[in-house]
C-alpha positions in Angstrom: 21.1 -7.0 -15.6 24.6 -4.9 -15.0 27.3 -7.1 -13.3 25.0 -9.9 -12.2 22.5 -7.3 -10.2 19.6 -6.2 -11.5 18.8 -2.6 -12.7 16.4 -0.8 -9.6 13.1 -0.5 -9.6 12.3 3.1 -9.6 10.8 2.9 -6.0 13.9 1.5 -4.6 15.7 4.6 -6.4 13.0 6.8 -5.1 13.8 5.9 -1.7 17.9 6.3 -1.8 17.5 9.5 -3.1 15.3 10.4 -0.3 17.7 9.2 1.9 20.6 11.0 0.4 18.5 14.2 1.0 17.3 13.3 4.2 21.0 13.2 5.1 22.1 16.0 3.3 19.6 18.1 5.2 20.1 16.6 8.7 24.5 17.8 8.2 23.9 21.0 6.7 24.6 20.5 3.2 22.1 21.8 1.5 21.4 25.1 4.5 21.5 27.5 1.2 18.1 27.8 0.8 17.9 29.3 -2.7 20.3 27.0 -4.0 19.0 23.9 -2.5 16.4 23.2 -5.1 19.0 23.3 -8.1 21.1 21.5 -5.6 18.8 18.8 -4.8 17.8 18.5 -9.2 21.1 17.8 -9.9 21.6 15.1 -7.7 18.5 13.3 -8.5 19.1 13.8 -12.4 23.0 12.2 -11.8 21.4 8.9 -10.7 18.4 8.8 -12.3 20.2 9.4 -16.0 21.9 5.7 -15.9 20.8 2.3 -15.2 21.9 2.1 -11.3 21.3 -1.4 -10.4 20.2 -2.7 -6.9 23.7 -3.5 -6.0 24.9 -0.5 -6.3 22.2 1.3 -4.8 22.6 -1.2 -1.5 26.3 0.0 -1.5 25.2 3.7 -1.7 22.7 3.3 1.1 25.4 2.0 3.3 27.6 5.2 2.1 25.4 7.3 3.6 24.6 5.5 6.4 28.0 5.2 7.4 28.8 9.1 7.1 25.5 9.6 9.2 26.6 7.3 12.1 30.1 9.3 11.5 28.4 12.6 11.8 26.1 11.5 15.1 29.6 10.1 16.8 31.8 13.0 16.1 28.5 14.6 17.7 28.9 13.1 20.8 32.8 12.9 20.7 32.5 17.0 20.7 30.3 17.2 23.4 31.9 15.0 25.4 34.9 17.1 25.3 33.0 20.3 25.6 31.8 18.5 29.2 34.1 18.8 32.1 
């Protein structure tokens, strides 16, 4: 228990992580394709070497989500304006 929130089940890690690369892909992040493996390592081994608890993983998700809805509306903000 870390700051009243319980440390994450693995799974519930698991599944952040494959959000975070999920959204990482879908804005281009990780295009370079010989360097996306070492890329995508280094990520999983930052969270996965501590104790993240499910708080903080819930606060992450919504991180990501938020930049993702960012990304889709500045999407359709540009196109818009591209329109006549």
């Amino acid at each position: 228990m870390t700051n009243e929130s319980p440390v994450a089940p693995k799974s519930q890690l698991e599944n952040f992580l494959t959000h975070l690369v999920d959204q990482l892909d879908a804005c281009g992040f990780l295009r370079n394709a010989p360097k996306r493996p070492g890329m995508v390592r280094n990520l999983r081994h930052l969270f996965q070497r501590g104790e993240v608890t499910e708080q903080e993983l819930r606060t992450l998700h919504g991180v990501v989500t938020e930049l993702a809805i960012g990304r889709r509306q500045r999407g359709r903000l540009e196109k818009d304006m591209q329109d006549p």
